[in-house]
LOPA-433471 format. One line per 2 residues: number of its first residue (from 0); their letters; for each residue x, y, z of N, C-alpha, C. Coordinates in Angstrom, 2 decimals. Each point is the difference from the previous one (the first is absolute). Layout:
N
NUM) a) X,Y,Z,X,Y,Z,X,Y,Z  ...
% end
This chain:
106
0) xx) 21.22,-97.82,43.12,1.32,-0.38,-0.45,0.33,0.76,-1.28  1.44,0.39,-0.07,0.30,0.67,-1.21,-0.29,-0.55,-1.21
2) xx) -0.57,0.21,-1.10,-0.05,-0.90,-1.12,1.78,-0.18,-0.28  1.40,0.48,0.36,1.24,0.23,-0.87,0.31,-1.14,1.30
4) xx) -0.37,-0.77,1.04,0.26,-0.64,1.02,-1.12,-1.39,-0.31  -0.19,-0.03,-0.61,-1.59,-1.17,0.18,0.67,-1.36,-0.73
6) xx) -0.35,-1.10,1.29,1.03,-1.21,-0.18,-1.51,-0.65,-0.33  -0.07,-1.33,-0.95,-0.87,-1.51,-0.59,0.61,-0.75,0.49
8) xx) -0.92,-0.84,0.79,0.00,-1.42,0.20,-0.44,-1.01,-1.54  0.87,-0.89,-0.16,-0.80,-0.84,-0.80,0.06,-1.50,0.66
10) xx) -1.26,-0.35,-0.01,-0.56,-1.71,0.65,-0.19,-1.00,-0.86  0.46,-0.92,0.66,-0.29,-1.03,-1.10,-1.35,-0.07,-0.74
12) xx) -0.74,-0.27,0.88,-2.05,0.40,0.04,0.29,0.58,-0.39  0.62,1.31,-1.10,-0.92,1.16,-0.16,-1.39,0.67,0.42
14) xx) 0.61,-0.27,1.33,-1.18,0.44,0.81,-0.54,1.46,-0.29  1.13,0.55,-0.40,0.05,1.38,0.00,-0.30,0.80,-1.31
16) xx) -0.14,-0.92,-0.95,-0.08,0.56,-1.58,-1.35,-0.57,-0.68  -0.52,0.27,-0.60,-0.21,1.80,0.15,-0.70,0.73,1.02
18) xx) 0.42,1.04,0.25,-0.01,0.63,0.90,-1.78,0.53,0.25  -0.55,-0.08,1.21,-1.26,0.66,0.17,-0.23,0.87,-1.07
20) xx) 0.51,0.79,0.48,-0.20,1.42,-1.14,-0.23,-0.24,-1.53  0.96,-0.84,-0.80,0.11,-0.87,-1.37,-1.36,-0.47,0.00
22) xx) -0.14,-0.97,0.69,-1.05,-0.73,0.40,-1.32,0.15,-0.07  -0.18,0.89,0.80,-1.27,0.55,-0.13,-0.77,0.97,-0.95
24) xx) 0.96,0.73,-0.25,-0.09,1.42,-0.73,0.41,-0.49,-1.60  -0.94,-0.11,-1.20,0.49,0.01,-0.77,0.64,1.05,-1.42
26) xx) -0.23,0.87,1.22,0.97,1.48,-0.73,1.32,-0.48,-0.26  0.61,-1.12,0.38,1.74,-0.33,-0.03,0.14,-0.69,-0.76
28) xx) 0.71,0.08,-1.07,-0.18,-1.01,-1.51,0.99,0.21,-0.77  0.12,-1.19,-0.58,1.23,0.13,-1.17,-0.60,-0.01,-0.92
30) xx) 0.93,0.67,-1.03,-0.19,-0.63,-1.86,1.34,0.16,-0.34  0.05,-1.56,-0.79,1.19,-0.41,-0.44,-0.52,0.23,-1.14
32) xx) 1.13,0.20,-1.13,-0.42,0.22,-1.09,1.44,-0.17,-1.19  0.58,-0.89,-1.22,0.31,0.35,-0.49,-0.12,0.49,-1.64
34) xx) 1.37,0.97,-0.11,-0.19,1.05,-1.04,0.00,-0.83,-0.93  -0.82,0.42,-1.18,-0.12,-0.72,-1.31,1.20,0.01,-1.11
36) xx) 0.79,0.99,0.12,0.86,0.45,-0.64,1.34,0.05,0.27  0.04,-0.26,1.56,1.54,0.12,0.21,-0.31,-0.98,1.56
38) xx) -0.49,-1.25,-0.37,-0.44,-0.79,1.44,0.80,0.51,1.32  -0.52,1.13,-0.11,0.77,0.33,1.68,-1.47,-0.14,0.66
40) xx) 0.44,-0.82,1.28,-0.94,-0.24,1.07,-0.31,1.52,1.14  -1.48,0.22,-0.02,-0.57,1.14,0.42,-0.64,-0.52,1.43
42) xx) 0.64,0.70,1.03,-0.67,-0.51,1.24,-0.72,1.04,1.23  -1.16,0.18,-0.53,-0.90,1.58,0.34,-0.30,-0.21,1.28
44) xx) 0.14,0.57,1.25,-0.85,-0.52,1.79,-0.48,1.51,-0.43  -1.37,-0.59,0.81,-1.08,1.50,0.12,0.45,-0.04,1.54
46) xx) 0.67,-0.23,1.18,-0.13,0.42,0.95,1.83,-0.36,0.13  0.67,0.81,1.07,0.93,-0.80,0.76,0.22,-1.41,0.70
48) xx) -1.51,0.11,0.97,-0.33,-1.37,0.48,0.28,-0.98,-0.82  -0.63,0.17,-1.41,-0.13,-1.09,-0.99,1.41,-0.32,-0.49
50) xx) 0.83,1.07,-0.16,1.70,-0.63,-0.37,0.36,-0.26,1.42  -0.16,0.10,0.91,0.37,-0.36,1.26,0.01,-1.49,0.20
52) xx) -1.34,-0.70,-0.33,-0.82,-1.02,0.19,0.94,-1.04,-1.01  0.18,0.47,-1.28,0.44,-0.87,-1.17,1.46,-0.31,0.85
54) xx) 0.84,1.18,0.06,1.56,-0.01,0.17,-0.20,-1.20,1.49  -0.72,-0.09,0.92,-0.19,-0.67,1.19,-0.09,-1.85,-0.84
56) xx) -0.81,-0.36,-0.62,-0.38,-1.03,-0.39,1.20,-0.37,-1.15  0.70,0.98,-0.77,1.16,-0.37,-0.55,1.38,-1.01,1.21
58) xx) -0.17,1.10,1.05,1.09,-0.34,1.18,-0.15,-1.17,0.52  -1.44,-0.11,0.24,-0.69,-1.96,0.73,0.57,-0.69,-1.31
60) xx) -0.49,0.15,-0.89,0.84,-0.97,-1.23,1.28,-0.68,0.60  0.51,1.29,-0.60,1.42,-0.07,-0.13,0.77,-1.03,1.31
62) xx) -0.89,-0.31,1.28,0.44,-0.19,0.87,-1.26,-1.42,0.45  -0.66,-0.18,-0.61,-0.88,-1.32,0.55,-0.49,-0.37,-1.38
64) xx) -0.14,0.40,-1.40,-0.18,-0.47,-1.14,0.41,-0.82,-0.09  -0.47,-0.74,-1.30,-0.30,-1.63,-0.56,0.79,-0.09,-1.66
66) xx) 0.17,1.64,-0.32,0.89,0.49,-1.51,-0.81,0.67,-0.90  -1.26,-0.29,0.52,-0.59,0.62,-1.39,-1.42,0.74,1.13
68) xx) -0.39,1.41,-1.01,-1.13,0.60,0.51,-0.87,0.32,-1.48  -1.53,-0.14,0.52,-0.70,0.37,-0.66,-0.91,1.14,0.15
70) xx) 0.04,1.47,-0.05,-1.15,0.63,-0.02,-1.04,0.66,-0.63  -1.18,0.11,-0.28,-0.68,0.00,-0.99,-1.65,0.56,0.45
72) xx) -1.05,0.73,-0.23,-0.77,0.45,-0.53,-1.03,-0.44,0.60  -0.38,0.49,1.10,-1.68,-1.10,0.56,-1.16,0.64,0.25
74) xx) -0.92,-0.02,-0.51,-1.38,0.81,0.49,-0.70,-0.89,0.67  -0.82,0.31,0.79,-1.11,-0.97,1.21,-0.58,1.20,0.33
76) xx) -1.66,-0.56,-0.19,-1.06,1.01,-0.05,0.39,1.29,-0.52  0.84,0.11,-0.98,-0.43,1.38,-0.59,1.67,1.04,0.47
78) xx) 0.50,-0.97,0.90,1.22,0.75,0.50,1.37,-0.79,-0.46  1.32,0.90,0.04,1.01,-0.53,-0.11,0.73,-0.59,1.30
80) xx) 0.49,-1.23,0.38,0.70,-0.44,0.96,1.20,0.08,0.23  0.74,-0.31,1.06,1.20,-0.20,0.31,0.57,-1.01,-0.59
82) xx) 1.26,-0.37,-0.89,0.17,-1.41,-0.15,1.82,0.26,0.22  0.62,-0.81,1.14,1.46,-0.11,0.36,0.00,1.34,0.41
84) xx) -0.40,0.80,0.58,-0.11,1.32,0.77,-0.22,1.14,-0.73  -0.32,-0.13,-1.29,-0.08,1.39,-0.43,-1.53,-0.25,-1.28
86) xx) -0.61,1.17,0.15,-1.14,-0.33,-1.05,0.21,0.58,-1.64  -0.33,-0.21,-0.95,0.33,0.27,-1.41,-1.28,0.56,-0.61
88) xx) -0.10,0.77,-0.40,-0.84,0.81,-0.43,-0.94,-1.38,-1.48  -1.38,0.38,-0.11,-0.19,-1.15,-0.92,0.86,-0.22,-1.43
90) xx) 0.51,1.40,-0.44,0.55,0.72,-1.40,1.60,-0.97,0.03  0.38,-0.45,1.16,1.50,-0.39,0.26,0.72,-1.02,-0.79
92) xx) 0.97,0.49,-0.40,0.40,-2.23,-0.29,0.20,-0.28,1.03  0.54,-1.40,0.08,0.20,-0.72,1.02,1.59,0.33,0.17
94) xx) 0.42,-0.29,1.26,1.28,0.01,0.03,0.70,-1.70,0.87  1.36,-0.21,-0.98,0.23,-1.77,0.42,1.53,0.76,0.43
96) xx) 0.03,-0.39,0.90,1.52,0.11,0.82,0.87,-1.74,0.32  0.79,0.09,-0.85,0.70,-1.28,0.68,1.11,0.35,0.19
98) xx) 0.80,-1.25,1.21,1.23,0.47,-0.11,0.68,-1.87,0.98  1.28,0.20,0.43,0.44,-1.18,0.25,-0.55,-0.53,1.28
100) xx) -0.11,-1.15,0.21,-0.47,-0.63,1.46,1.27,-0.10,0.64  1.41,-0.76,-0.04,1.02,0.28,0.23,0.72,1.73,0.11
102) xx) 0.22,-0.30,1.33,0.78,1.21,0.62,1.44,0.46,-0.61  0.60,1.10,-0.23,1.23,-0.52,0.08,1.10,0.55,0.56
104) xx) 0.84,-1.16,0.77,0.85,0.00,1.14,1.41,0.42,-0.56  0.41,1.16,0.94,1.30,0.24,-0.43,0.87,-0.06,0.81
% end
């Protein structure tokens, strides 16, 4: 399939996030990071997959969320994990996303 043609499903399950590839491979990683000096928020993916993976788990939010997300920083045995579909490098801040539970109807 063309990548300029390539349609996402998103499931309630997030069955689908994160993705094998994310998943398994921990070459795919974020670091969030902000600037000390001019707090602009820095958001580094070492892979495509890995902004692929985040922007996917933003969309389930936005569409089966509760208002608020937490993601943040996990090692187990020595490795970094997946946490809400995307993994954070150990160096990362955390990142808190909230937003309204109410829809709004126009």
């Amino acid at each position: 399939m063309d990548a300029k043609n390539k349609t996402f499903e998103i499931f309630e399950d997030a069955a689908n996030i994160p993705s094998a590839e994310v998943l398994y491979d921990d070459v795919h990683q974020l670091k969030a990071d902000v600037g000390l000096n001019n707090r602009d928020v820095y958001l580094e993916f070492s892979s495509r997959e890995a902004l692929r993976d985040f922007a996917l788990s933003l969309l389930h939010e936005s569409e089966f969320g509760a208002g608020e997300v937490e993601i943040f920083p996990l090692g187990f045995d020595g490795k970094q994990q997946v946490v809400n579909g995307v993994r954070l490098t150990e160096s990362s801040s955390r990142i808190f996303i909230r937003y309204p539970v109410k829809r709004i109807s126009y």
